[in-house]
C-alpha positions in Angstrom: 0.0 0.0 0.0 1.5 3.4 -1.1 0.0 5.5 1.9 3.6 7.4 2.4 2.1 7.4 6.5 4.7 8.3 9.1 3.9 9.1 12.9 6.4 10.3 14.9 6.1 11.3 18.6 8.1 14.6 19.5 7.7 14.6 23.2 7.6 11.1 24.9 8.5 12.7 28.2 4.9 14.1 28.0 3.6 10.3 27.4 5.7 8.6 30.1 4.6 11.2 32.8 1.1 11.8 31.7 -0.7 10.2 34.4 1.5 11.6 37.4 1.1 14.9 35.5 -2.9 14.9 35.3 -3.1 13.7 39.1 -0.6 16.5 40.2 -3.2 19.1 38.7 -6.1 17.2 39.6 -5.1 16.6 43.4 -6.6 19.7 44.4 -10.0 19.0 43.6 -10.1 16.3 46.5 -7.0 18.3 48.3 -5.4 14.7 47.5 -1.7 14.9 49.4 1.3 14.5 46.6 3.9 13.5 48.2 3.6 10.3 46.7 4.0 9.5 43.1 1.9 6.4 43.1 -1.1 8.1 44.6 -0.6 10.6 42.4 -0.7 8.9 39.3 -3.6 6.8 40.3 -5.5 9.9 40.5 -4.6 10.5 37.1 -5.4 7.4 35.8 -8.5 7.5 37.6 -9.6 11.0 36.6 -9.0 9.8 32.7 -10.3 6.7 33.0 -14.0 8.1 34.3 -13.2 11.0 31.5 -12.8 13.0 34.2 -10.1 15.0 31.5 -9.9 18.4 32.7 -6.8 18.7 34.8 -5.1 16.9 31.6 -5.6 20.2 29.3 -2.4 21.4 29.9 -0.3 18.7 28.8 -0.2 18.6 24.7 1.1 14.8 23.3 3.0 16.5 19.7 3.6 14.4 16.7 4.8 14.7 13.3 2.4 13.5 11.0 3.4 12.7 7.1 0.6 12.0 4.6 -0.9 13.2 1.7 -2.1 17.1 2.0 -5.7 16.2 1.8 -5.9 13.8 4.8 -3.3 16.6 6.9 -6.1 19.1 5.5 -8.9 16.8 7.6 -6.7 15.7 10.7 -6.1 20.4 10.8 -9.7 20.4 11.1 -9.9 19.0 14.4 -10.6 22.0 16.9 -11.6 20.4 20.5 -12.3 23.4 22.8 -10.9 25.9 20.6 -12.9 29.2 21.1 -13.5 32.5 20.2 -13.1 35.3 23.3 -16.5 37.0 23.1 -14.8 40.4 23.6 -13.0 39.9 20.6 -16.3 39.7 18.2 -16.6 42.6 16.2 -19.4 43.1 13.4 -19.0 45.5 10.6 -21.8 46.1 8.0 -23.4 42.9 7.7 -20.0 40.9 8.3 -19.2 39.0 11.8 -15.6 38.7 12.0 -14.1 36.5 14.9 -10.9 37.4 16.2 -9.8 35.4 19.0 -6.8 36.7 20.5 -3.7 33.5 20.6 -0.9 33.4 22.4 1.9 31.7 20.7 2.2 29.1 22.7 -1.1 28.4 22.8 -0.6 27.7 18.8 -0.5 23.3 18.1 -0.7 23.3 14.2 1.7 23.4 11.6 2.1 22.7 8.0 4.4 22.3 5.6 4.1 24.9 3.4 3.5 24.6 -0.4 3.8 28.4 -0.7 7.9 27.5 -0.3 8.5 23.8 -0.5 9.7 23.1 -3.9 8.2 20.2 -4.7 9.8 18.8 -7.8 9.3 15.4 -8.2 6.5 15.5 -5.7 5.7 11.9 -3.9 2.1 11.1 -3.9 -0.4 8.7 -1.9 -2.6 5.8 -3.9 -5.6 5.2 -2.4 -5.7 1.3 -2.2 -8.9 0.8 -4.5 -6.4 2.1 -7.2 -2.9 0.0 -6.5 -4.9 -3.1 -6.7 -6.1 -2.5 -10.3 -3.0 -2.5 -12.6 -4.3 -0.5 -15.4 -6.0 2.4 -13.0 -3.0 2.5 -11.1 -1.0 2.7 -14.2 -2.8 5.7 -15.5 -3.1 7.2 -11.6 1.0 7.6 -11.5 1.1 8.6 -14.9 -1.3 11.5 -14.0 0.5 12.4 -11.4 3.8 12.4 -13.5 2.4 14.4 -15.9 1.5 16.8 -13.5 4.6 17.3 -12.3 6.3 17.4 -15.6 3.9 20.5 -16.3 4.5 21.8 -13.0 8.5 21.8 -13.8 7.8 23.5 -17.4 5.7 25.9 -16.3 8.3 26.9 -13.5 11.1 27.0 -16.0 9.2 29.2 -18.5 8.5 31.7 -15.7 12.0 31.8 -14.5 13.1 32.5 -18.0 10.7 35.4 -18.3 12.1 37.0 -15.2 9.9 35.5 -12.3 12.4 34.9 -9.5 12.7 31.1 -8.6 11.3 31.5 -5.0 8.1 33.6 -6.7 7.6 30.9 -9.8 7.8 28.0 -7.0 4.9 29.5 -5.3 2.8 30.1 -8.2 2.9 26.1 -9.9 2.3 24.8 -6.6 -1.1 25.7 -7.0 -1.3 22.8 -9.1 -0.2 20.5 -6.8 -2.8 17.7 -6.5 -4.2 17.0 -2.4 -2.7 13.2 -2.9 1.1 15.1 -2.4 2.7 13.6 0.4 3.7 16.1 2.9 3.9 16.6 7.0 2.0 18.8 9.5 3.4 19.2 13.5 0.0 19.0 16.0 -0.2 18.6 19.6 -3.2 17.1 21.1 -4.8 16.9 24.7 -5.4 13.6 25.8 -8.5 14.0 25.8 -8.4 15.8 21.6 -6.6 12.5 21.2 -9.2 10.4 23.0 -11.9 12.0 20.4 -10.3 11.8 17.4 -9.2 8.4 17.9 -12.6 7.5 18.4 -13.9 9.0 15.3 -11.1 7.8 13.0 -10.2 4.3 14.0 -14.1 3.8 13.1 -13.6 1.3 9.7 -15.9 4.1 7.9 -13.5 6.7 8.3 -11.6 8.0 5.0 -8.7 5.2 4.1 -6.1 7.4 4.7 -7.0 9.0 7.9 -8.1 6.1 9.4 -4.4 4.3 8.5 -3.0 7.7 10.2 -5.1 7.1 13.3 -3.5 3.3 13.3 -0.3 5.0 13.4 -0.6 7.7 16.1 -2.3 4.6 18.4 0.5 2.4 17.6 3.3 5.2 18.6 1.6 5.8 22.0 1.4 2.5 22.7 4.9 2.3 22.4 5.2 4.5 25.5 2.4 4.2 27.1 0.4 1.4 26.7 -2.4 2.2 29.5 -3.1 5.5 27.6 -3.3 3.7 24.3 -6.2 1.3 25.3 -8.4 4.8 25.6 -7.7 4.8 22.0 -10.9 2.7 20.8 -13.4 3.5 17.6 -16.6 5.1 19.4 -18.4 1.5 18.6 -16.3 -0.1 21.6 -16.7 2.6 23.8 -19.9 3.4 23.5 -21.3 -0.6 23.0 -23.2 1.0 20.1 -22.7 2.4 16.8 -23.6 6.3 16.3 -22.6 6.2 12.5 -25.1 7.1 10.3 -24.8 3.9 8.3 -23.1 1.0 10.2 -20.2 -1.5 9.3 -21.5 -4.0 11.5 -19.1 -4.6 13.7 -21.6 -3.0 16.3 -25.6 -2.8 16.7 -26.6 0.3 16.5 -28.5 2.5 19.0 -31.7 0.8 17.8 -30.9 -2.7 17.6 -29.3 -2.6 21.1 -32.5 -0.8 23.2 -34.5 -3.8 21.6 -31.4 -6.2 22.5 -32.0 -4.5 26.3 -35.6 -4.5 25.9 -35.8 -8.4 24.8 -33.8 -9.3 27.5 -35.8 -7.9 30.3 -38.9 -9.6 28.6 
């Protein structure tokens, strides 16, 4: 499979301390004493483990994430308790402008940019549909050569009507299909990981950001295996499925009330 996926985790030390970490900010809500590490990772654990999650919203687990710019464009999407400050809502004519005010550390996204990247030679993701039939997949990569053959052209012909290099980069990228690999940097709170794990380890999540999902739980569990079993499709956390159309692997809301209802009968 030609996904081009890559997780990396940037800050394990985060990971390996994230229960001790949770419990030390959540001790105060029962004036728990912390003198002791044990206790005071149990309360952690305990705390997540009821998703009791909010003395665990200062601690952001960061990873490198390589795949194709559409599926990076999805995983950018996820905003878990991002909001605007209602001070800084403005409305001019008929226009309502949001401006939340964000401190740079407060910042978790990046991108690769394809304003500066050069990206002759681009690599690309195949969905798996396509790699499995030979002649779609044949005429899938030579798409994608051809685009960036054109891409390379086009650059050269501006460069030799005076666009700077730098400038004439920025301008063909535009043509730069969303199957070109590249990376984004984003930090999540346990419990943003928690939620997007559940929504995209479900089996009807998109191909590719599902396989990115297998990736980030597979990196955790590395460190910190206890964390990683929180990392579950919705369907085993919930005992039901919510999906509009089910896989199956699950009844859904329906079929387990009358499951409930049948066995009380």
């Amino acid at each position: 499979m030609n996904y081009g996926i890559k997780v990396t985790l940037i800050n394990p030390k985060v990971l390996e301390n994230l229960y001790y970490n949770h419990g030390l900010f959540a001790a105060t809500c029962y004036n728990t004493p912390t003198d002791n590490p044990k206790v005071v990772s149990s309360v952690g654990k305990g705390c997540e483990h009821s998703g009791h999650n909010s003395g665990s919203r200062c601690e952001y687990i960061k990873f490198v994430i390589e795949a194709d710019r559409g599926t990076l464009e999805q995983i950018l999407r996820n905003e878990l308790g991002v909001r605007p400050d209602p001070q800084d809502i403005y409305i001019w004519e008929d226009l309502l402008e949001l401006n939340p005010r964000v401190s740079p550390d407060e910042i978790v996204k990046n991108m690769a940019s394809f304003r500066y990247i050069d990206k002759d030679g681009f690599d690309f993701a195949t969905p798996l549909n396509i790699e499995k039939v030979d002649e779609a997949n044949e005429r899938y990569c030579a798409l994608m050569n051809y685009i960036d053959n054109e891409r390379r052209e086009i650059k050269q012909i501006l460069v030799n009507n005076g666009v700077s290099e730098k400038k004439a980069v920025e301008d063909v990228n535009l043509v730069l299909p969303r199957a070109t690999l590249s990376k984004t940097t984003i930090g999540f709170t346990p419990e943003a990981l928690i939620r997007f794990e559940n929504m995209r380890l479900c089996t009807r999540a998109q191909e590719f950001i599902h396989q990115v999902a297998i990736e980030i739980k597979k990196v955790v569990e590395e460190i910190n295996p206890d964390f990683a079993k929180q990392l579950i499709p919705n369907c085993q956390r919930l005992l039901w499925c919510p999906e509009h159309k089910s896989c199956g692997l699950a009844p859904t809301k329906a079929q387990l009330k009358e499951l409930i209802k049948n066995s009380k009968e």
